[in-house]
C-alpha positions in Angstrom: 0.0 0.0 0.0 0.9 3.3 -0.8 1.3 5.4 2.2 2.7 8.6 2.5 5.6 9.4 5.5 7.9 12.4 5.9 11.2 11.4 7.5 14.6 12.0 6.1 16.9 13.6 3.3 15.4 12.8 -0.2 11.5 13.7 0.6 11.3 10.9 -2.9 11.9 8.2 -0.8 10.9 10.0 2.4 7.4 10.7 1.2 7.7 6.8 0.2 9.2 5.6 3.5 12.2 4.7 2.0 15.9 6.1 2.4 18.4 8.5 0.5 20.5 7.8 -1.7 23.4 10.0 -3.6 22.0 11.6 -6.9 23.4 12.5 -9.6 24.1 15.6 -11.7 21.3 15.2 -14.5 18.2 17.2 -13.5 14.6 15.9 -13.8 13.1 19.4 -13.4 9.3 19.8 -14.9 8.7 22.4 -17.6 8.6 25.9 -16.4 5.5 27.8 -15.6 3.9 24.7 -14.0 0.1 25.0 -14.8 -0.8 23.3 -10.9 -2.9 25.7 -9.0 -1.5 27.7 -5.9 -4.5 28.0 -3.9 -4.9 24.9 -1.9 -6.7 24.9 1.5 -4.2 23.5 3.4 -6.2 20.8 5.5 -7.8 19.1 2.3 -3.9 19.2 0.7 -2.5 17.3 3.7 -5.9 15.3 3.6 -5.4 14.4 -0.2 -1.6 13.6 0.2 -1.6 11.5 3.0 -4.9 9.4 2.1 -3.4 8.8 -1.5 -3.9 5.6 -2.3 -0.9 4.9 -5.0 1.4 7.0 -7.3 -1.1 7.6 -9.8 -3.5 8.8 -7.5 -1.3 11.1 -5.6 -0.5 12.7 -9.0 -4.3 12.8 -10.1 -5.6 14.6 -7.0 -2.7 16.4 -6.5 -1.8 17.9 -9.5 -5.9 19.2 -9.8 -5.9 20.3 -6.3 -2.0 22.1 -6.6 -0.3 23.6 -3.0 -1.2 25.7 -0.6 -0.1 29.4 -1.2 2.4 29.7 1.5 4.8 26.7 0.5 7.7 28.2 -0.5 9.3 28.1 -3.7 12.0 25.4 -3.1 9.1 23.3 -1.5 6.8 23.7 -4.4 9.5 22.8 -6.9 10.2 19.5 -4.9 6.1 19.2 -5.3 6.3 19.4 -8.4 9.2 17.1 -9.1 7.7 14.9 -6.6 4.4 14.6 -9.6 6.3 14.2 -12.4 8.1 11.6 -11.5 5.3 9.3 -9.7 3.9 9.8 -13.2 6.8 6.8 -14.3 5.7 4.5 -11.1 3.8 1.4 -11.6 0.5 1.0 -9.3 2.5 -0.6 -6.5 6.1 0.6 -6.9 9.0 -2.0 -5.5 12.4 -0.8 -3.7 14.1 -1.0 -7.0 11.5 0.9 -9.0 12.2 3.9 -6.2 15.7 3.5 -6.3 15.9 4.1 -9.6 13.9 7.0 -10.1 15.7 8.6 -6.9 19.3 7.8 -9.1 18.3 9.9 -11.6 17.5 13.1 -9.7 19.8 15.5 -9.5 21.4 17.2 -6.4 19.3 19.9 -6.2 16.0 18.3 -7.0 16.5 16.0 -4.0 17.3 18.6 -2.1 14.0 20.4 -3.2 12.4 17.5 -2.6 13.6 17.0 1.0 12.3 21.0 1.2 8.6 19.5 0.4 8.8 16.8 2.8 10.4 19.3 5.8 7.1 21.2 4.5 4.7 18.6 4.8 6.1 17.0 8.3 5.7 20.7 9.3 2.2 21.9 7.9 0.9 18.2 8.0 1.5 17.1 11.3 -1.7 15.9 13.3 -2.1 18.7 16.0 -0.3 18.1 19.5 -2.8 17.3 22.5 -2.9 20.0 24.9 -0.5 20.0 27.9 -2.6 18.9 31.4 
């Protein structure tokens, strides 16, 4: 099952529950002037993303629904990294497929990617009980 966890460098993995790897110097960057919306309430974001089911669903109802306005700019380009390359996944990705696709990243793109999963730990996170 697909299940979304932020914990880690390379938010790829991380948001997968895997572990970082090194990348390497050729960049997967998505087209500029990314058509995904900015507007995003934030609770039905985290909502969507964490009750994604597989790749292709996280990149369905993400890519409709887009970000919440504040992420910041290195955390929406790890977003949107994050989209096109769940677009490769099968259904029910294995280690290797993950590895893979996190070997071809480059430095910075993982490192915009571990920017979106800092984000979504931060902005995500189920609200703390109240101190007795």
């Amino acid at each position: 099952m697909f299940t979304i966890k932020v914990a880690g460098a390379a938010a790829l993995l991380v948001v997968l529950g895997g572990a970082a790897a090194c990348g390497s110097s050729d960049s997967s960057t998505p087209s500029a002037g990314s058509s995904i919306p900015t507007t995003a309430d934030k609770a039905t974001f985290c909502s969507t993303l964490q009750n994604s089911t597989s790749p292709q669903d996280a990149v369905d109802s993400l890519t409709k629904l887009g970000t919440p306005s504040d992420i910041d700019a290195s955390s929406r380009h790890g977003f949107e990294v994050l989209l096109d390359e769940f677009k490769a996944l099968p259904p029910s990705p294995k280690p290797s497929d993950l590895t893979s696709l996190e070997k071809k990243l480059s430095t910075a793109d993982q490192k915009d990617i571990a920017a979106f999963g800092q984000y979504v730990t931060t902005e995500c996170a189920a609200p703390s009980a109240p101190a007795s």
